[in-house]
C-alpha positions as CSV (number, residue, x, y, z in Angstrom):
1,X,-50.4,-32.9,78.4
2,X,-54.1,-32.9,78.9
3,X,-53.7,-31.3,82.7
4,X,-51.8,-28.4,80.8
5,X,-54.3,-27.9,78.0
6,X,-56.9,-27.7,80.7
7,X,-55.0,-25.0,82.7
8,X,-52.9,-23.4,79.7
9,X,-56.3,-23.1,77.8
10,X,-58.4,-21.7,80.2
11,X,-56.0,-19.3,81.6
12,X,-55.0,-18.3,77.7
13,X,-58.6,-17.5,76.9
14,X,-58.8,-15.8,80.2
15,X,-56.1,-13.6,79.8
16,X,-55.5,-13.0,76.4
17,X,-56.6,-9.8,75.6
18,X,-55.5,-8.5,79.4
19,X,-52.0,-9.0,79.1
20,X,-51.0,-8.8,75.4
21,X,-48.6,-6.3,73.9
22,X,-46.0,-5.9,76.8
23,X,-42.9,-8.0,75.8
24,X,-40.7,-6.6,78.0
25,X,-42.6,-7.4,81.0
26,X,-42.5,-11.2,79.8
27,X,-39.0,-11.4,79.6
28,X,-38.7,-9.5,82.8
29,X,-41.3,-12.5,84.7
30,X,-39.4,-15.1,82.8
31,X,-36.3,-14.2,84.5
32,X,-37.8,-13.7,87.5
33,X,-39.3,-17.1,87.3
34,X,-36.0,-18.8,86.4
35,X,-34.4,-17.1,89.1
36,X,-36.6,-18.4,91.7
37,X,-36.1,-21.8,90.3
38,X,-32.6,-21.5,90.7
39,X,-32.6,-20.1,94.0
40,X,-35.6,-23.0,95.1
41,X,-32.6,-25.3,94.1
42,X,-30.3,-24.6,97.1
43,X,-32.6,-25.2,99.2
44,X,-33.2,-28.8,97.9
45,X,-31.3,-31.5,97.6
46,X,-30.2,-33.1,94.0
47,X,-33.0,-36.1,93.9
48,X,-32.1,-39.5,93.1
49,X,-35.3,-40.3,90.6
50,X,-35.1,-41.3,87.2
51,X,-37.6,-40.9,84.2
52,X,-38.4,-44.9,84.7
53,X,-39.5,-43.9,88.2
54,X,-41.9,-41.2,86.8
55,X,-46.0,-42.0,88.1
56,X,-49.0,-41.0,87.8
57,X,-49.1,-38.0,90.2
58,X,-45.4,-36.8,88.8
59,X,-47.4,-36.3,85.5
60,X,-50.9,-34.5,86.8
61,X,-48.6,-32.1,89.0
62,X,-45.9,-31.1,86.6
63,X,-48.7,-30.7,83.9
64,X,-50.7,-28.8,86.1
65,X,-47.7,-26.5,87.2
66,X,-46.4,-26.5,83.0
67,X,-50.5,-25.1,82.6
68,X,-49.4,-21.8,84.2
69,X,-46.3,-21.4,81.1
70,X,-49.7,-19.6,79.3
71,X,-48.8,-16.5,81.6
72,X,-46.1,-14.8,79.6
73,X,-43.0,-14.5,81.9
74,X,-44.0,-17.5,83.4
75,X,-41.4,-19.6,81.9
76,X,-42.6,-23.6,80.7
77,X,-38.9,-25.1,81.6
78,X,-38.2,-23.2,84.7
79,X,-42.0,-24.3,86.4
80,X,-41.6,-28.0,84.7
81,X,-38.0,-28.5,85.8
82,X,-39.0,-27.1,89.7
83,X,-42.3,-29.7,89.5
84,X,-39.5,-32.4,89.2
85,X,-37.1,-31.6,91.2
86,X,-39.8,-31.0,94.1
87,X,-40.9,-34.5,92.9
88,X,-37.2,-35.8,93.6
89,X,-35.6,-36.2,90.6
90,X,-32.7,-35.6,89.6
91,X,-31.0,-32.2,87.6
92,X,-30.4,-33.9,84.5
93,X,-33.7,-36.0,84.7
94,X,-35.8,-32.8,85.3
95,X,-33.7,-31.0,82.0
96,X,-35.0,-34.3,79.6
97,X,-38.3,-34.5,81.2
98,X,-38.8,-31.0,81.2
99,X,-37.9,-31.2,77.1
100,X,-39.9,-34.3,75.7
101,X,-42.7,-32.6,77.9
102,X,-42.6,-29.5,75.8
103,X,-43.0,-31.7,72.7
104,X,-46.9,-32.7,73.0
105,X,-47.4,-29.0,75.3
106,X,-46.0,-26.8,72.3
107,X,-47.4,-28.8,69.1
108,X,-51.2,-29.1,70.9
109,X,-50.8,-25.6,71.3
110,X,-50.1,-24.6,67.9
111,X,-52.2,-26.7,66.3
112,X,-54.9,-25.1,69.0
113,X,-54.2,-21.7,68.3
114,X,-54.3,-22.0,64.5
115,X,-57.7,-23.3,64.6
116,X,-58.6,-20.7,66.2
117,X,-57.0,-18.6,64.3
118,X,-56.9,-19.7,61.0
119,X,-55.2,-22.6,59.9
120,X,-52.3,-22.2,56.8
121,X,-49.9,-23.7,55.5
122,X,-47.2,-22.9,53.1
123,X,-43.2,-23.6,52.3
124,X,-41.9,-20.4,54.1
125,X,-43.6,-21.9,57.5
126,X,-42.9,-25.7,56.9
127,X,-39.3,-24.5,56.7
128,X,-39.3,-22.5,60.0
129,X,-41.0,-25.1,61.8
130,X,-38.1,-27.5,60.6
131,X,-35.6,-25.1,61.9
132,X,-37.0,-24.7,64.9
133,X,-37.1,-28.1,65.4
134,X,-33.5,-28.7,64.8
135,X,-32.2,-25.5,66.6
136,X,-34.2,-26.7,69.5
137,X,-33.2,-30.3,69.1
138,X,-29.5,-28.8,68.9
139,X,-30.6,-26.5,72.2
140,X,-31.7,-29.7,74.2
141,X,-28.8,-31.6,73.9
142,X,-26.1,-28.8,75.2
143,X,-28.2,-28.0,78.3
144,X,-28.3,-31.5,78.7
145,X,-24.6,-31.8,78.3
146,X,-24.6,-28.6,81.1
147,X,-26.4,-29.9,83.2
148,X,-24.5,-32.8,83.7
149,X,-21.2,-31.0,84.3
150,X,-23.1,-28.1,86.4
151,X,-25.4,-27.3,89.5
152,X,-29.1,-26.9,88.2
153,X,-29.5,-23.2,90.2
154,X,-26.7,-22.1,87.7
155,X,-28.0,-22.9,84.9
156,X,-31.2,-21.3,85.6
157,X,-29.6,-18.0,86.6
158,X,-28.2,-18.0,83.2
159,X,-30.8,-19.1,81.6
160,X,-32.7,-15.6,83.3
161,X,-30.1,-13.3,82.3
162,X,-30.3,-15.0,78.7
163,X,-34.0,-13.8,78.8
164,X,-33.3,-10.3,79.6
165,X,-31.4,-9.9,76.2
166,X,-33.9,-8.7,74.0
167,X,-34.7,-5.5,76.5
């Protein structure tokens, strides 16, 4: 979480301003993203690792790649879930890795933005913050379900076309 502050931070401060107000390009890169971390997939083979295996340098790289999920269209799951696999572990592995890693990665970055930004609370927000949570929660646990019963690369593709929607 710290290596991605570091990178996320600096490159959102960076590039804030540069690459703002173009939604449509962001959901374009994130497809493109999750398409190469699809295709990166048949080129590999399915790892054997497990999250009890994880060290050291499985943290500083896939923090360091999760950094670059700053860039809009550059998507926090699709670089997270490559770092593993490239690290050797397994589809299912990567999927729960890849999601308790967003935990610390998307609450430090809230919390950052808003002081930054002004800090409130208020019931409205409380409540959408607790629905996230349990419509993510929710979300987690059928790609994990997925990704047990199908190859990585597949879910990735649909994951992409899923981010084209909105355009």
């Amino acid at each position: 979480t710290l290596v991605t502050g570091i990178i996320g931070g600096s490159i959102y401060f960076l590039g804030k301003e540069t690459l703002g107000g173009r939604p449509n390009l962001f959901s374009v890169l994130t497809a493109g993203a999750l398409i190469l971390t699809g295709f990166s997939r048949f080129s590999s083979s399915d790892g054997s690792r497990e999250v009890r295996q994880l060290i050291d340098e499985d943290s500083v790289f896939t923090g360091f790649l999760q950094g670059f999920s700053i860039v809009p269209g550059i998507s926090r799951s699709g670089s997270t879930v490559f770092a593993l696999l490239a690290r050797g572990f397994n589809g299912r592995e990567a999927f729960r890795l890849s999601f308790l890693m967003s935990i610390p990665a998307v609450l430090a970055a809230n919390i950052g933005l808003k002081i930054f930004s002004g800090f409130t609370v208020s019931p409205g927000l409380t409540l959408a913050a607790f629905m996230a949570f349990l419509s993510g929660y929710a979300s987690i646990g059928a790609v994990l379900k997925l990704a047990d019963k199908t190859e990585v690369s597949i879910i990735c593709f649909v994951l992409a076309g899923l981010s084209l929607l909105p355009i």
